[in-house]
N, C-alpha and C positions, 0 to 999 in steps of 0.2 A: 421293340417299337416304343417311341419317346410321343407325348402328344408337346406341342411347340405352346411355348409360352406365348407370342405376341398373338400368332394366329389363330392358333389351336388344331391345327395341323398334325395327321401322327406321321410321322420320319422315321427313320433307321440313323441312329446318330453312329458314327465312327469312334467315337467313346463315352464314358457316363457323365463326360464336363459338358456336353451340347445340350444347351437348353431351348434352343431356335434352329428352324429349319431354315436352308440354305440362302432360298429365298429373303427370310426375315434378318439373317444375318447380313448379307447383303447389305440393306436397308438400314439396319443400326450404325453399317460399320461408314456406310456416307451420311449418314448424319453426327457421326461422331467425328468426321472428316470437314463439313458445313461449319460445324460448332470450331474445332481447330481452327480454321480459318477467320471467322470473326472473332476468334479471340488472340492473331496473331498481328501484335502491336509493334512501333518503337519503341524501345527501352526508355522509359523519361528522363534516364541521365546521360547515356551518351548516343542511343538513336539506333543502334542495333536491332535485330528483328530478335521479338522476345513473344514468349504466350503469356497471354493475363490468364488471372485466374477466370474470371469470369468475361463474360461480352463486353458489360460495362466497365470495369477496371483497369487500370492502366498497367502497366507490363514491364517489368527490370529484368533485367538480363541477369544469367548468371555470375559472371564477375563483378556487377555492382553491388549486386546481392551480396557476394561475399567481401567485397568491400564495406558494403553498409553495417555490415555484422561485426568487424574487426573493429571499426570504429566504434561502433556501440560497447564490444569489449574494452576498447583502450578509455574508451571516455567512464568507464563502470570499475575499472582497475584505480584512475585518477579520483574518484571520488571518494572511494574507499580508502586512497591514500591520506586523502586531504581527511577525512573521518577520522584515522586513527591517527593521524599528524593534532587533529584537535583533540580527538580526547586526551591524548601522553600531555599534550598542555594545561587542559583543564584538571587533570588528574595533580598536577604538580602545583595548582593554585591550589585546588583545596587544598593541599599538603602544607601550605606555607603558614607562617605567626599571623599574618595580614589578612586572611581568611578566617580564623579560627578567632581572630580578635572581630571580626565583623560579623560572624555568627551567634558569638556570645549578646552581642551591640542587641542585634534583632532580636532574639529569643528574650533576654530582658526585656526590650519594647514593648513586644506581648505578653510580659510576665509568664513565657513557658508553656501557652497556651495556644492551638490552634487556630490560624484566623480563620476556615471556612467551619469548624464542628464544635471548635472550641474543647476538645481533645486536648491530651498533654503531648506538645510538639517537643518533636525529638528531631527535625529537619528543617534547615534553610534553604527557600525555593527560588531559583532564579523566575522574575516574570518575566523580564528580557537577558540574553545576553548583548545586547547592541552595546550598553556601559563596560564591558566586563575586561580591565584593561589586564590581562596577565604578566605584564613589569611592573605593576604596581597591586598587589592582592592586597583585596578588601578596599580600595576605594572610590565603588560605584553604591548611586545613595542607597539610604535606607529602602527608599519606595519603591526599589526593583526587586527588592529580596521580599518574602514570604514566610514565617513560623509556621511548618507547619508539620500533623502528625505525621505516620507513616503509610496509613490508608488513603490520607486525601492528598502525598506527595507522590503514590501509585496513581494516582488519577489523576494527577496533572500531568505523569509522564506519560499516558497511554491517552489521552486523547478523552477522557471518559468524563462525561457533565454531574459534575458535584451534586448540581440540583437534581439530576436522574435519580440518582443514587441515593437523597436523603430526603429529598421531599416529596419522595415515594409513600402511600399510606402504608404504615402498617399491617399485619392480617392478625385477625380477631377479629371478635364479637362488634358492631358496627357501633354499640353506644361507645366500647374502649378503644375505638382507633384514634390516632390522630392526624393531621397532615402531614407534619412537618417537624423538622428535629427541633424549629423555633418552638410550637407548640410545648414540645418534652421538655427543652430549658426552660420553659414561662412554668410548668407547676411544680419544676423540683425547687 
């Protein structure tokens, strides 16, 4: 003897997977049949009888679905292409004289030093590529490039706020903290 979950009813179930007497199965199985029904919609792209996921959602049928998905592949394969079609390009400007002569230009400009930490920069940062003409390397101006080290040229490629990261207080004793990395260059 089983006692029934919805009712609490004891039954003789026909095996150990019944957890509802007959009655309450019944019951579930047309409300689970209710539920089917209001959640069976037109397809929103070509009008077929589809189930949404839910009451309120709209409903695609199975071959738009697997239309929508092939496309999403093919548009995810193109972009990847155009990705690695740009970097083998950009890879081959910075390889060129015309690069290497505009790199040297900047890093003089800033005498070899950081512009956001004032670090010894060892990297030229593009701030746009919109200038960046690759039949012609190195002749986009100076104000779109950057000197900069190799800590703060990781932080400008991952998204990560310069000022997060340095004008964060120090930890110590509260008389020896300071604000800011300005702070530390004003007493050395």
């Amino acid at each position: 003897m089983k006692k029934c979950k919805e009712c609490g009813t004891e039954f003789n179930p026909p095996n150990h997977r019944y957890n509802y007497c007959e009655p309450c199965r019944e019951n579930r199985a047309a409300v689970v049949e209710a539920s089917r029904a209001t959640r069976t919609k037109p397809c929103i792209h070509c009008g077929t009888t589809a189930m949404a996921r839910t009451k309120n959602s709209y409903a695609i049928c199975k071959t738009c679905s697997l239309e929508r998905e092939r496309r999403i592949k093919l548009e995810r394969e193109r972009d990847r292409r155009k990705r690695d079609e740009w970097r083998r390009k950009y890879q081959k400007y910075r390889d060129s004289p015309g690069w290497k002569r505009k790199q040297r230009e900047r890093l003089g400009a800033s005498y070899a030093r950081c512009d956001r930490c004032g670090a010894p920069a060892n990297t030229v940062h593009h701030l746009t590529y919109d200038r960046v003409d690759f039949d012609h390397p190195g002749s986009e101006p100076l104000e779109d490039l950057q000197a900069l080290c190799e800590r703060c040229h990781y932080l400008a490629h991952h998204d990560l706020s310069w000022h997060f990261i340095f004008d964060t207080p120090t930890k110590g004793n509260d008389d020896e903290q300071t604000d800011s990395v300005s702070d530390l260059r004003d007493t050395v």
